[in-house]
C-alpha positions as CSV (number, residue, x, y, z in Angstrom):
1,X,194.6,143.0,87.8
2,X,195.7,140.0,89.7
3,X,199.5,140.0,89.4
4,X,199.5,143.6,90.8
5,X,200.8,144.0,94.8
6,X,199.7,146.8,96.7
7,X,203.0,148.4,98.5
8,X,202.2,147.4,102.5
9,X,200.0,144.0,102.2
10,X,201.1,140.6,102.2
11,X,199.7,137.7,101.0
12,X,197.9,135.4,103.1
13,X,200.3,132.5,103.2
14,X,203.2,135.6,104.1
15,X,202.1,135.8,107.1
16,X,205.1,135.7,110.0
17,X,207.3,135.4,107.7
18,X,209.3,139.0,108.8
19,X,209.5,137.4,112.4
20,X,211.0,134.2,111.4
21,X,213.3,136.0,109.5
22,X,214.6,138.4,112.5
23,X,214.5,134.6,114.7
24,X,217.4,133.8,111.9
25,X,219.0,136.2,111.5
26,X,219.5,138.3,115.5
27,X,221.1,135.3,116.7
28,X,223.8,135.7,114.1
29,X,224.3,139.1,113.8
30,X,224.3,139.3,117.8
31,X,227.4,137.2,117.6
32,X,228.8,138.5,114.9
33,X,228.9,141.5,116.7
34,X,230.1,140.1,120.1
35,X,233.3,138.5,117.9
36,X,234.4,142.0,117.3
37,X,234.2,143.1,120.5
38,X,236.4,140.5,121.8
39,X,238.8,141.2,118.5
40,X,239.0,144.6,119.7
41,X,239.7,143.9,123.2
42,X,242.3,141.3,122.6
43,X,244.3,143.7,120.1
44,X,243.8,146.5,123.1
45,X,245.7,144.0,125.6
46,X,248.1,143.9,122.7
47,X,248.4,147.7,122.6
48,X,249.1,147.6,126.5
49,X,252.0,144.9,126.4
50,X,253.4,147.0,123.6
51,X,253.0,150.6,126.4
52,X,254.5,148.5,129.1
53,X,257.0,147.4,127.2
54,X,258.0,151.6,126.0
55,X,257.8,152.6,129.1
56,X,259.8,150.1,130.5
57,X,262.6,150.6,128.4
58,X,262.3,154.2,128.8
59,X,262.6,153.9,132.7
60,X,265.8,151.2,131.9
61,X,267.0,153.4,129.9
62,X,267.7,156.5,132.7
63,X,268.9,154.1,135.0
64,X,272.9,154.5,136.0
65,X,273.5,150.5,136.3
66,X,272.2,146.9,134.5
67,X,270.6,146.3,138.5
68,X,268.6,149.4,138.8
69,X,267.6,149.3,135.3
70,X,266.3,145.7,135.9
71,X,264.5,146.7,138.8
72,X,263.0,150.0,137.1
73,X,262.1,147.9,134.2
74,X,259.9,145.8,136.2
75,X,257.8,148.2,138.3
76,X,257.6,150.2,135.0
77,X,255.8,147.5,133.3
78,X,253.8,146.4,136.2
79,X,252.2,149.7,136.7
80,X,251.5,150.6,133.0
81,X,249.4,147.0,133.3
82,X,247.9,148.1,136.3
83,X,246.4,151.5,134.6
84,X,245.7,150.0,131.3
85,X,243.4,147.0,133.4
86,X,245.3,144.3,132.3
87,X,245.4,141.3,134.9
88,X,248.5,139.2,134.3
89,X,251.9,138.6,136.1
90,X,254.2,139.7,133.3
91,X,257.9,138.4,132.5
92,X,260.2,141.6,132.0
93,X,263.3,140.7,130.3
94,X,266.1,143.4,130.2
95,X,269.0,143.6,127.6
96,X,271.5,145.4,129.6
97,X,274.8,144.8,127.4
98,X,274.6,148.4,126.5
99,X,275.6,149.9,129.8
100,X,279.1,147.7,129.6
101,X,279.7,150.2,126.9
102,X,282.0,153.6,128.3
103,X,280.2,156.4,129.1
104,X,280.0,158.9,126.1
105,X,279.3,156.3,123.6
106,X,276.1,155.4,122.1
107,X,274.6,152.6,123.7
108,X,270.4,151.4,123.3
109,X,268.8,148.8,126.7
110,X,266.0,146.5,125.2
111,X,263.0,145.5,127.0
112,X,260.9,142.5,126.4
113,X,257.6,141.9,128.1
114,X,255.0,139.1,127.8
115,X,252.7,137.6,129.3
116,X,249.6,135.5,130.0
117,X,245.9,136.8,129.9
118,X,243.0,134.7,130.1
119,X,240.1,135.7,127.8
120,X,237.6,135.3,130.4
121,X,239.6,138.7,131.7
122,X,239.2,140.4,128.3
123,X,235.9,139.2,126.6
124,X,232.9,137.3,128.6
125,X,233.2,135.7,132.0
126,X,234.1,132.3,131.9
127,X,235.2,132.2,128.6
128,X,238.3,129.4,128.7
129,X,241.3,129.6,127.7
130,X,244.1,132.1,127.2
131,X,246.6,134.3,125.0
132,X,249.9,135.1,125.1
133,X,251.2,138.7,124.1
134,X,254.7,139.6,124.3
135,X,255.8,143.1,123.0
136,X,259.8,144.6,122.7
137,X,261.1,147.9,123.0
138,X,264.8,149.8,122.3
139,X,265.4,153.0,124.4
140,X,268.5,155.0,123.9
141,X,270.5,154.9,127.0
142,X,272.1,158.1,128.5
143,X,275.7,158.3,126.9
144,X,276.4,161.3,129.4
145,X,275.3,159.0,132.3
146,X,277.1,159.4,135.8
147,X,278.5,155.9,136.3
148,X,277.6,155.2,140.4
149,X,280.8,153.2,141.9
């Protein structure tokens, strides 16, 4: 009965061989595991350019001139970053053609938002480099607006 294992003992020259095995194989499944986590926080500073953007547009959008809606447009997006914990300075571009059109008429402001993030901010400290996101968004505007003289 020599080819016969028992279920539970190794042979002698088996020995360490389960430990050697983990010392191969942690080190890639740790980072393996630390790449999605930093996928998953790079597409969630995606998802909050995309909410700054929305909300900007929204706020643009109930504005009663191109300046105010500027102006709206900016705080808007700065403060969704803020809550969502996103450090960057963003660039808040505002598409205010629409409100040249005359009240009653269907008009849409767009809102375009991007910016810089460094991935030291979003996955480990000191990581280097960065990533740019830039989101857009379309909000109806008001056709029933009171134009402000």
């Amino acid at each position: 009965m020599t080819g016969l294992r028992v279920p539970g003992r190794r042979r002698a020259g088996e020995r360490g061989s389960t430990t050697l095995e983990a010392a191969i194989v942690a080190p890639a499944l740790l980072m393996f595991v630390a790449l999605i986590i930093a996928a998953g926080r790079v597409m969630v500073a995606g998802g909050s350019i995309e909410a700054a953007a929305r909300d900007a547009a929204r706020q643009a959008s109930l504005a009663r001139d191109p300046a105010t809606a500027q102006a709206w447009a900016l705080s808007s997006a700065q403060t969704t970053l803020r809550n969502q914990g996103l450090q960057c300075t963003p660039t808040v571009t505002v598409d205010t053609a629409g409100f040249a059109r005359p009240v009653g008429s269907a008009a849409v402001v767009r809102v375009d938002v991007s910016c810089t993030v460094r991935l030291s901010d979003l996955v480990v400290a000191g990581m280097p480099g960065a990533r740019h996101e830039h989101a857009f968004a379309i909000s109806p505007i008001d056709p029933y607006r009171a134009v402000t003289r």
